[in-house]
C-alpha positions in Angstrom: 0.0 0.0 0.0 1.7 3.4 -1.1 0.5 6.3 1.1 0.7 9.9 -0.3 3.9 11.7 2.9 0.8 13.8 4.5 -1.1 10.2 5.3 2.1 8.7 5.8 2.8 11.7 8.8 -0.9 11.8 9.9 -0.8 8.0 10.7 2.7 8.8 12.7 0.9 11.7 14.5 -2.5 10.0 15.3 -4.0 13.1 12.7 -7.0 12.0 10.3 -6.8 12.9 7.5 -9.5 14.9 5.6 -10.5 15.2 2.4 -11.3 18.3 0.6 -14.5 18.5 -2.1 -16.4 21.2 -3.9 -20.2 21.0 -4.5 -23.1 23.2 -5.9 -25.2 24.5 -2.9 -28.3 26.7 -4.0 -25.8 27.9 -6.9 -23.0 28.5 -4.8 -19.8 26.2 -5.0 -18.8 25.6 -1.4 -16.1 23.8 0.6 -16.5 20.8 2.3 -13.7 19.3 4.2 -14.7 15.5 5.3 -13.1 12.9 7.6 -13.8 9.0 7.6 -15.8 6.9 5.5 -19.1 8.0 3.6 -20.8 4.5 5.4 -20.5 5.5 8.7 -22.9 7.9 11.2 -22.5 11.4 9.6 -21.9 14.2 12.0 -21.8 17.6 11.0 -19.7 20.3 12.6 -20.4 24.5 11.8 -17.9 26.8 12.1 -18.8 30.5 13.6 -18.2 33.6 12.1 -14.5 34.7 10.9 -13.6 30.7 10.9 -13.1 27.9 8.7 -13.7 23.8 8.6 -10.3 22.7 9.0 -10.4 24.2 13.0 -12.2 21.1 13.8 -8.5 19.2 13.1 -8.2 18.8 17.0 -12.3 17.7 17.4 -12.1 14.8 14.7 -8.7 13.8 16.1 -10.6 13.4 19.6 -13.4 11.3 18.8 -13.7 8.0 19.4 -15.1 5.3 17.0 -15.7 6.1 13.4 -17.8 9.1 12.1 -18.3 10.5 8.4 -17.9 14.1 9.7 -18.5 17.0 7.3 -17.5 20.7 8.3 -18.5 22.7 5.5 -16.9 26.6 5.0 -20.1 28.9 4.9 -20.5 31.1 1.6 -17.7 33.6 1.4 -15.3 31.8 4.4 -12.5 29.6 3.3 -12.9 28.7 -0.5 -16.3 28.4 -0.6 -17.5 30.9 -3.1 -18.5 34.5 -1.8 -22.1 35.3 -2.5 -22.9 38.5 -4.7 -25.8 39.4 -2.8 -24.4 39.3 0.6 -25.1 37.2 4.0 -28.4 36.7 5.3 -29.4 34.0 7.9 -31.7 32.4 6.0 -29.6 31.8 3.2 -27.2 29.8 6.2 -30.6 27.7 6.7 -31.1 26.7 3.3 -28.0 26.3 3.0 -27.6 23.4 5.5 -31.0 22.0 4.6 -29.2 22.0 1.1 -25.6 20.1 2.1 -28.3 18.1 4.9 -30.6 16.6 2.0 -27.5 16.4 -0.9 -25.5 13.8 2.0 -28.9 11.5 2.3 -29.4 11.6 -1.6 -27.3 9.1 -1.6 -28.4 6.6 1.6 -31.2 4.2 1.0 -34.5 3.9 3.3 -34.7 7.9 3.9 -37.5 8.5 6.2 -39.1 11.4 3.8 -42.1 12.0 6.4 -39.9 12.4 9.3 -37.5 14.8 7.2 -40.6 17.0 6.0 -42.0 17.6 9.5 -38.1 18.5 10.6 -37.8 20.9 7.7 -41.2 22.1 8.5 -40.4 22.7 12.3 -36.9 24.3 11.3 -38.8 26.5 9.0 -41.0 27.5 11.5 -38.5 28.5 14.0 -36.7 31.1 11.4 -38.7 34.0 11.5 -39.1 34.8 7.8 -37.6 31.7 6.0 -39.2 31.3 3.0 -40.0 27.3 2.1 -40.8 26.2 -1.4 -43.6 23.8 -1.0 -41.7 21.6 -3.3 -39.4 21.2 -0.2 -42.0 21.2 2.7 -45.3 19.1 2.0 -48.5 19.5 4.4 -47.3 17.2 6.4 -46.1 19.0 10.1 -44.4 17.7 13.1 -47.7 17.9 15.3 -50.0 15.7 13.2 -46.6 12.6 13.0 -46.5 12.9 16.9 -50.4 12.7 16.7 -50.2 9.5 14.5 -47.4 8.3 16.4 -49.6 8.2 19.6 -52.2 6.7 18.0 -49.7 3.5 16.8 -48.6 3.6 20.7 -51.9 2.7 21.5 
């Protein structure tokens, strides 16, 4: 097995290594710097204002077990592309929503209801997020804990 010198000095230094990859976010091309394998539990880590995804170095190298993490750079922060019509929380939202639903494209036996009455919930909590109702169907949060009660019984 050849490994490129900056695994080779990762595995030496007990550093994971990540792995940089662009993709198309609401017309945006943004950063996304992973760590471990696409088949394990996915955790996503944010970075604040003025900061970028590799700070999270130290965090991934502290976890135990195995995690896909992916630490995205918001629009206009590392090389993620900087938006034109400058930074508004909502666009942040969609954002993630965006990166949220692009990594469980790809996963098979997606609960859809149970993501709907999340995105619906999330959307409700942002005070003037806008939802396409191709994203958001009828279906809320309320009425699956209703019909989740009613199985109970």
């Amino acid at each position: 097995m050849h490994l490129r010198p900056i695994e080779a000095a990762a595995l030496r230094t007990n550093v994971k290594v990540s792995r940089s990859q662009f993709v198309d976010v609401r017309g945006l091309s943004y950063h996304v710097r992973t760590w471990g394998e696409a088949g394990a539990p996915k955790l996503f880590l944010l970075h604040g204002w003025m900061d970028v995804s590799a700070s999270f170095q130290f965090l991934v190298d502290a976890l135990a077990g195995q995690w896909h993490v992916l630490a995205p750079d918001w629009r206009g922060f590392g090389p993620s592309e900087t938006p034109q019509d400058g930074y508004w929380f909502p666009d942040y939202v969609a954002d993630l929503d965006a990166l949220r639903r692009g990594s469980k494209a790809a996963q098979e036996g997606v609960d859809r209801e149970r993501d709907r009455a999340e995105d619906r919930d999330l959307a409700e909590r942002v005070e003037g997020t806008k939802v396409d109702e191709h994203d958001v169907d009828d279906v809320g949060a309320s009425s699956l804990r209703q019909r989740a009660a009613e199985e109970e019984r």
